[in-house]
C-alpha positions in Angstrom: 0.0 0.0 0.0 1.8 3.4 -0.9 2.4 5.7 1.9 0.1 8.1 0.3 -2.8 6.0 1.3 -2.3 4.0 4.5 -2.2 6.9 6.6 -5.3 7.5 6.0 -6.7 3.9 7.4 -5.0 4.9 10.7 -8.2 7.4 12.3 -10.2 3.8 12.2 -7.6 2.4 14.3 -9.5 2.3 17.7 -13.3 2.8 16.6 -13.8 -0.5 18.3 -13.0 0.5 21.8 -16.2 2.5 21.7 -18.5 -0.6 20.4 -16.6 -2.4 23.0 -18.0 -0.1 25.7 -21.1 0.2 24.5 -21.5 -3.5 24.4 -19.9 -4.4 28.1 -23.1 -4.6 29.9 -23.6 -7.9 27.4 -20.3 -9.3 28.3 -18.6 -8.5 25.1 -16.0 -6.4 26.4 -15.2 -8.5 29.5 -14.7 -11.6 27.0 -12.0 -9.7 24.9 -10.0 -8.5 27.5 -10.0 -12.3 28.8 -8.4 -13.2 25.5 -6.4 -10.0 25.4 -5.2 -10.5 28.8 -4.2 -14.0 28.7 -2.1 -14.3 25.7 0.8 -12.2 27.4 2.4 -9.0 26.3 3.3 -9.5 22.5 0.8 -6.9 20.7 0.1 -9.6 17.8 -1.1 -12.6 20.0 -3.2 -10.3 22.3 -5.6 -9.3 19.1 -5.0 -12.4 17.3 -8.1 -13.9 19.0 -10.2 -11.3 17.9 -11.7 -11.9 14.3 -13.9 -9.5 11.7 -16.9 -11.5 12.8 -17.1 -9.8 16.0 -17.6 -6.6 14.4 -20.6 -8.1 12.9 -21.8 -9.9 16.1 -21.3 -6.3 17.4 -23.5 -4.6 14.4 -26.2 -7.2 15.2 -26.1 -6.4 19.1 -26.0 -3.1 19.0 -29.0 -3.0 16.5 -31.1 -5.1 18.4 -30.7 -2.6 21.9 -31.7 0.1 19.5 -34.8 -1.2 18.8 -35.5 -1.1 22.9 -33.9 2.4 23.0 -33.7 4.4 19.4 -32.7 7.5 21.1 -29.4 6.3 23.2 -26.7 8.4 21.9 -24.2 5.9 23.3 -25.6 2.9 21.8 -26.1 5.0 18.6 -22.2 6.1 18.2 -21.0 2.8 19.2 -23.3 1.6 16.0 -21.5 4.2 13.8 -18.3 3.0 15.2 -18.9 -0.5 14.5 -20.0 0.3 10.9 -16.9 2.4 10.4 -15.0 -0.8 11.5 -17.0 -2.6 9.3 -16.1 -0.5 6.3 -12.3 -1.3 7.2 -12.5 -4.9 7.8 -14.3 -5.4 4.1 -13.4 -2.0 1.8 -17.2 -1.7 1.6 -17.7 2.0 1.1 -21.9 1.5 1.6 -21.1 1.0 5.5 -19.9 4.9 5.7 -23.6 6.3 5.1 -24.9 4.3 7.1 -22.3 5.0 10.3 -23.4 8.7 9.0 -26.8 8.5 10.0 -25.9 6.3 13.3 -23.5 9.1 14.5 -25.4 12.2 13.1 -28.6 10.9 15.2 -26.0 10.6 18.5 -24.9 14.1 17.8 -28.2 15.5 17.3 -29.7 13.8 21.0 -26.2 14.9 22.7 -24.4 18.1 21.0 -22.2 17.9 23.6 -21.2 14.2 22.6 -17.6 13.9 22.1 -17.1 10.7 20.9 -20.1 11.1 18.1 -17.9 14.1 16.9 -15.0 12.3 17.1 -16.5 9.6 14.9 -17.7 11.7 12.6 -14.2 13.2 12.1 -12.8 9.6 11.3 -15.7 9.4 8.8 -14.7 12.3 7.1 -11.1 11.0 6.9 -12.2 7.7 5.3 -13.9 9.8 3.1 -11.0 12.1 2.6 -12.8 15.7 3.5 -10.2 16.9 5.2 -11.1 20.6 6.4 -14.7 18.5 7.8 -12.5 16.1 9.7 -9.7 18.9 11.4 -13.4 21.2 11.9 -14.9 18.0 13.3 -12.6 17.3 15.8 -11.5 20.5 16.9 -15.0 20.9 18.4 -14.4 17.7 20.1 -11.1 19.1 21.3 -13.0 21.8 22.8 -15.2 19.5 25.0 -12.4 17.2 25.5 -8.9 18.4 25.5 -7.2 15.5 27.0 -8.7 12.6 24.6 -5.7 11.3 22.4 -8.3 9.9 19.9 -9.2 13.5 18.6 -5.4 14.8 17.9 -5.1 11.7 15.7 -7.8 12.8 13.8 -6.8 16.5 13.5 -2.9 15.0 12.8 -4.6 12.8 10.2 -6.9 16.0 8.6 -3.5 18.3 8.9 -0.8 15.9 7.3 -3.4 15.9 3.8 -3.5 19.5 4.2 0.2 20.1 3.5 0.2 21.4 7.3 3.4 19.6 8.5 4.5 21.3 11.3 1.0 21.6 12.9 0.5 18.0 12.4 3.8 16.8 14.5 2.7 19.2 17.2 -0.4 17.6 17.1 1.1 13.8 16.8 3.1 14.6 19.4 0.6 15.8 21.8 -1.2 12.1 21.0 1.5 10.3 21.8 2.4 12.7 25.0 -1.8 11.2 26.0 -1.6 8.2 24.9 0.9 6.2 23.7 -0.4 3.2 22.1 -0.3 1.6 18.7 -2.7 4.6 16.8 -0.3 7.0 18.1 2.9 5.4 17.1 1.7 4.5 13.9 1.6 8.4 13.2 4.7 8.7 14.2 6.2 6.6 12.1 4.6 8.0 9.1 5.5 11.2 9.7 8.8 10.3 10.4 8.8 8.3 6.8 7.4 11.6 5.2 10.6 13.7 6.5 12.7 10.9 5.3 13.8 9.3 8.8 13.0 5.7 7.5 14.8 4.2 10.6 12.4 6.1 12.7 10.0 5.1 10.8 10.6 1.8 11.1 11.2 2.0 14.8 8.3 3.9 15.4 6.4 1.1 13.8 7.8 -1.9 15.2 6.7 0.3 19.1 2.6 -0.1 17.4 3.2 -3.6 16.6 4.8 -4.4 20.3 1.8 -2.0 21.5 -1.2 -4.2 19.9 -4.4 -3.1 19.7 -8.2 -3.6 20.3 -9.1 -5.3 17.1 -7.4 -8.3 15.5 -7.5 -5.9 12.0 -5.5 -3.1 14.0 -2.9 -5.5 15.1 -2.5 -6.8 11.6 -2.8 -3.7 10.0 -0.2 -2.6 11.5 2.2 -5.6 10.7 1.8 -5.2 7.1 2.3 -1.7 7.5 5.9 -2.7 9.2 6.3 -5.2 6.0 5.4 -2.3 3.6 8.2 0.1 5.5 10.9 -2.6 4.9 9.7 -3.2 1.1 9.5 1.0 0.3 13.3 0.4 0.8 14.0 -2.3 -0.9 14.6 -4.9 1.6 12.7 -8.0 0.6 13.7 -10.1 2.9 12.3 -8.3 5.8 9.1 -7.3 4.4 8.3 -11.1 3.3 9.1 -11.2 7.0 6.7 -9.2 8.3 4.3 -10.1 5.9 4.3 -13.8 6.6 4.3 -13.1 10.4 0.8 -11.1 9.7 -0.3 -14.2 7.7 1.0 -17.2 10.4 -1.5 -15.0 13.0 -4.2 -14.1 10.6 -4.1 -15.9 7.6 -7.4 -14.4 5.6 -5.7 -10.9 6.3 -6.2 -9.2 2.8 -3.8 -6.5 3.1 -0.9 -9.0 4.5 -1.6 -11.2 1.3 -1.2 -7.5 -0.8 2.0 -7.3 0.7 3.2 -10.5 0.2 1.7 -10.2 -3.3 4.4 -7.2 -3.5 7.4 -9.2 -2.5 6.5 -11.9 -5.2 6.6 -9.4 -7.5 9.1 -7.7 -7.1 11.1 -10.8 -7.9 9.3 -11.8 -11.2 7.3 -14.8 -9.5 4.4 -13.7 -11.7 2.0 -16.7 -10.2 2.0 -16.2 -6.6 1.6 -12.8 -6.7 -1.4 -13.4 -9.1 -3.1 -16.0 -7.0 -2.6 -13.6 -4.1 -4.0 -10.3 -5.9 -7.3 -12.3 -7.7 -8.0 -13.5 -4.1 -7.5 -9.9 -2.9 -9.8 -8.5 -5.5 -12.3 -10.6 -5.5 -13.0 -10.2 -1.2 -11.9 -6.6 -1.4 -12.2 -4.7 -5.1 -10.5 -1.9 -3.5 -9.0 0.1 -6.7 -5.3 0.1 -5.0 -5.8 -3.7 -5.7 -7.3 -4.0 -9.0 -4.4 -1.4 -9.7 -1.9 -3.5 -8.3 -3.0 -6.8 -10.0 -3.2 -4.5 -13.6 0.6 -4.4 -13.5 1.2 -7.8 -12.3 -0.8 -9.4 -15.4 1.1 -6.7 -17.8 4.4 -7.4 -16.4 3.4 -11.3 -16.9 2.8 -10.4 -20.6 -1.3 -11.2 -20.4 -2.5 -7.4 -21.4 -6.4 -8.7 -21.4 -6.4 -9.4 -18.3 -4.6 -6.4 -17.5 -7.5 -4.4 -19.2 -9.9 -5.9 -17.4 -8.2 -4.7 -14.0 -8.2 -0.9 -15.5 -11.9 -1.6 -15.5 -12.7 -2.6 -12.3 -10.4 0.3 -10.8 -12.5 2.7 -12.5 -15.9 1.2 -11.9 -14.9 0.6 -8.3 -14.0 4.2 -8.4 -17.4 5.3 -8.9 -18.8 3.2 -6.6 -16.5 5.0 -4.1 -17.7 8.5 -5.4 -21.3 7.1 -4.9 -20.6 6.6 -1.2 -19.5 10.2 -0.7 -15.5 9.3 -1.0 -13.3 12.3 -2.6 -11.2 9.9 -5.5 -9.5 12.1 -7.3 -6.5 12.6 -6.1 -6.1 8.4 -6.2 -7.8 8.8 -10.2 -5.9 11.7 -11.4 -2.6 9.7 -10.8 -4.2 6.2 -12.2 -5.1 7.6 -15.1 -2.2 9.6 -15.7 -0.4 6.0 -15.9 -3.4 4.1 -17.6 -4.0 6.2 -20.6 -7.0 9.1 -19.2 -7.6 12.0 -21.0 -4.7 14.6 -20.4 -6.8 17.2 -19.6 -9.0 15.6 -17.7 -6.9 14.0 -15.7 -5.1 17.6 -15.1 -8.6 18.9 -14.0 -8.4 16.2 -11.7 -5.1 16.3 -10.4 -5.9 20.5 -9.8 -9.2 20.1 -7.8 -7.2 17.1 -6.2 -4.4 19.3 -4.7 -6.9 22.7 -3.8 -8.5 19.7 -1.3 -5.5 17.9 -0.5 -2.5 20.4 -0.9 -0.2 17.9 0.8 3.2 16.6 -0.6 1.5 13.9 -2.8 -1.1 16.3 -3.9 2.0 18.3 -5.5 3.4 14.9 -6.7 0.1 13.8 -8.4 -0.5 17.3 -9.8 3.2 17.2 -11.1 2.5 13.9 -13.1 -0.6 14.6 -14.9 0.9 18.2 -15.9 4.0 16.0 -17.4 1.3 13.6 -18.7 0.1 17.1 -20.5 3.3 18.3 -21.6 3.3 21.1 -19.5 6.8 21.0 -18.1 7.1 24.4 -16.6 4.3 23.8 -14.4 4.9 20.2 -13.6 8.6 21.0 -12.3 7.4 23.8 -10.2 4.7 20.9 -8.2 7.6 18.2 -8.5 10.0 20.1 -6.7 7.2 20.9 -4.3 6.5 17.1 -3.6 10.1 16.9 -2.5 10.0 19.9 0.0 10.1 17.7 3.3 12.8 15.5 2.3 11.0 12.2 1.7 12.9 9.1 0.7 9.7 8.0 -2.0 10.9 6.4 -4.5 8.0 7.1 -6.5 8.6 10.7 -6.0 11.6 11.0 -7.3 11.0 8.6 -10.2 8.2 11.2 -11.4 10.9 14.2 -10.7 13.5 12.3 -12.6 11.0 11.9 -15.3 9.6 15.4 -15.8 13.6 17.0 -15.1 14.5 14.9 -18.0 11.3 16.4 -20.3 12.7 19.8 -19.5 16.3 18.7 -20.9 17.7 19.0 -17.4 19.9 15.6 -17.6 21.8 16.1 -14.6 18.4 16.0 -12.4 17.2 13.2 -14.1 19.9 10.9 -13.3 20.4 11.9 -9.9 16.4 11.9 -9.4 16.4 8.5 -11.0 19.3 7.2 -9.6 17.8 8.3 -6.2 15.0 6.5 -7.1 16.3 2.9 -7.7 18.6 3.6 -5.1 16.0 3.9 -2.4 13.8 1.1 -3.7 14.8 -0.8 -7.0 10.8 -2.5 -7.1 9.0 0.9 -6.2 6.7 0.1 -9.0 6.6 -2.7 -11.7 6.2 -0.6 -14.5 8.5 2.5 -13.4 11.1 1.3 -12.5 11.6 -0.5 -15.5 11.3 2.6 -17.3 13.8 4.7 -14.9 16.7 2.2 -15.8 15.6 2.4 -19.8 16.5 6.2 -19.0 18.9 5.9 -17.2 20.9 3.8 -20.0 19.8 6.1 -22.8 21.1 9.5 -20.5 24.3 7.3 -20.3 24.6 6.3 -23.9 23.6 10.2 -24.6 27.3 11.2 -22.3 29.0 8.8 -24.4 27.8 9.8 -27.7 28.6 13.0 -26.5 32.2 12.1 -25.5 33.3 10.6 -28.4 32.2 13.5 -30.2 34.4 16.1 -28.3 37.2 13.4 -28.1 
């Protein structure tokens, strides 16, 4: 999963805690801490008991108190949570309106109900409306200074705004509340956004040691370790990582993505496949479909390939449908898969003016190259790169556009930089950076032998 889009799964990381509350007086709660409790200290076996399914035993609970009492604002924002949950256990965009309406109802019957707000900011995230979620949550602050839950959400909203130092203030105060496995998670990626990819790492590997509520958190959060180790090249460690998701929950979708990635990356065309079609087929999420595209290309079956380009863009709408803000994610597929240049620049503008974070510059950069509007694209690309992050994506797509402009020597050190930070960033890129990179080298030579 690129970095781009992970962070944005982290403001779901605790929703269950409130469901869990909600729930106690049934016994729920007291039955997972049992299993938390008595599987020791390691974060990964504390969760590993707890399974999707008790979200949806949790869904069906909480629905049937409702029917006794419509108008509990508890039980009604532990219902939103546990649809929000919902949405991240199965991709299943549909579950946001509905958490809408549960939490909306809550906030309506208790304006002063902090952890309806809060939710309601983590919707907005998942949805990616940004300012909503930082506005939603700063009124939550105000009834609530001291819960860490509502800096995550504001450190999520601020780090899409292109607000970096605000965010780290923000992080920070989490983590001085709370620290647990949401908070450390932030830390890493922040960290992996200013280019510290040991602290990122480290950072990391404190979530995974910290566990978490849900059996999805605790996995997330291993694959997120596994995709660390992979955005710099080390295979050996992500596999790692990915496997030890897998050995503790095996039907773990985005563990088998990251695996997927490690096949990959080293040409074992069938594994990955088997692991993508499986992944696509429970959870269509475009970043999937995407995924799988490149795997069949690279695998020389183009049909196949085509197909994938489908799905992302019908999945895509579906997304739109259920009040998600795509384009950002579209603009830069279909500046790789063929779109209309000018649409996909239209996209990539509106994209930035809501999210004018580093990879808003970096997506608006690539469709203006896309364009063949090199001026323009430079200025965003060099913007992209402002905070120092080791993405070898992002520097690919600055090597790329430098070497439009004739500037050589930026190409090869962008593109060098590229494969240097990750040599399997991206099937079809990288590929491409090392066909430049020989041509700019046979270019010095031609060049030599002419002035020799």
């Amino acid at each position: 999963m690129p970095a781009r889009t992970r962070f944005l799964m982290l403001g779901l990381a605790l929703v269950v805690v409130l469901v869990a509350t909600a729930l106690d007086g049934r016994g729920l709660l007291a039955q997972a801490r049992t299993r938390w409790q008595g599987q020791g200290t390691d974060g990964l076996a504390v969760t590993a008991a707890l399974r999707p399914s008790d979200t949806v035993r949790q869904v069906t609970a909480l629905q049937d108190r409702l029917r006794q009492s419509p108008d509990d604002p508890r039980l009604l924002t532990a219902l939103g949570g546990a649809y929000l949950q919902r949405a991240r256990d199965t991709g299943d965009a549909s579950y946001y309106a509905r958490a809408e309406q549960a939490l909306r109802r809550a906030a309506e019957r208790q304006p002063d109900n902090v952890d309806a707000l809060t939710q309601l900011g983590v919707l907005a995230l998942a949805r990616h409306q940004f300012r909503e979620a930082r506005d939603l949550a700063e009124q939550a602050r105000v009834l609530n200074p001291d819960r860490a839950l509502i800096y995550g959400v504001i450190g999520d909203a601020l780090v899409e705004l292109g607000e970096y130092p605000q965010a780290v203030t923000t992080v920070q105060r989490m983590v001085d509340l709370r620290p647990n496995l949401s908070s450390y998670a932030r830390v890493s990626y922040l960290r992996e956004l200013h280019g510290d990819l040991p602290g990122a790492i480290d950072a990391m590997q404190r979530a995974v040691r910290a566990g978490g509520p849900a059996a999805e958190n605790a996995a997330w959060t291993q694959t997120q370790l596994a995709l660390l180790y992979f955005g710099q090249g080390d295979l050996v460690s992500a596999e790692a990582e990915a496997r030890a998701t897998l050995a503790l929950h095996g039907d773990y979708i985005p563990g088998q993505v990251a695996l997927a990635r490690v096949h990959a990356a080293r040409s074992e065309w069938e594994p990955a496949l088997q692991l993508l079609r499986h992944a696509v087929d429970v959870t269509p999420l475009p970043e999937y479909a995407t995924l799988l595209g490149d795997v069949y290309r690279a695998a020389g079956r183009p049909e196949e390939a085509a197909a994938q380009d489908a799905l992302v863009r019908a999945t895509a709408q579906l997304q739109r449908a259920g009040g998600m803000a795509v384009d950002m994610e579209m603009a830069l597929f279909e500046a790789d898969h063929g779109g209309d240049p000018a649409t996909t620049v239209a996209q990539a503008r509106q994209a930035y003016r809501d999210r004018p974070s580093i990879h808003g510059a970096d997506t608006l950069a690539w469709a203006l190259y896309r364009a063949g509007l090199m001026d323009e694209a430079r200025f965003y690309s060099q913007e992209a790169l402002r905070l120092g992050t080791r993405d070898a994506l992002l520097h690919y797509h600055a090597g790329m556009i430098a070497l439009a402009a004739g500037d050589r020597a930026t190409a090869r050190q962008s593109l060098d930089t590229a494969l240097s930070i990750n040599p399997y960033f991206s099937l079809p890129h990288a590929t491409e950076a090392r066909a430049a990179l020989d041509q700019l080298g046979a270019a010095e030579r031609v060049a030599q032998e002419s002035g020799s």
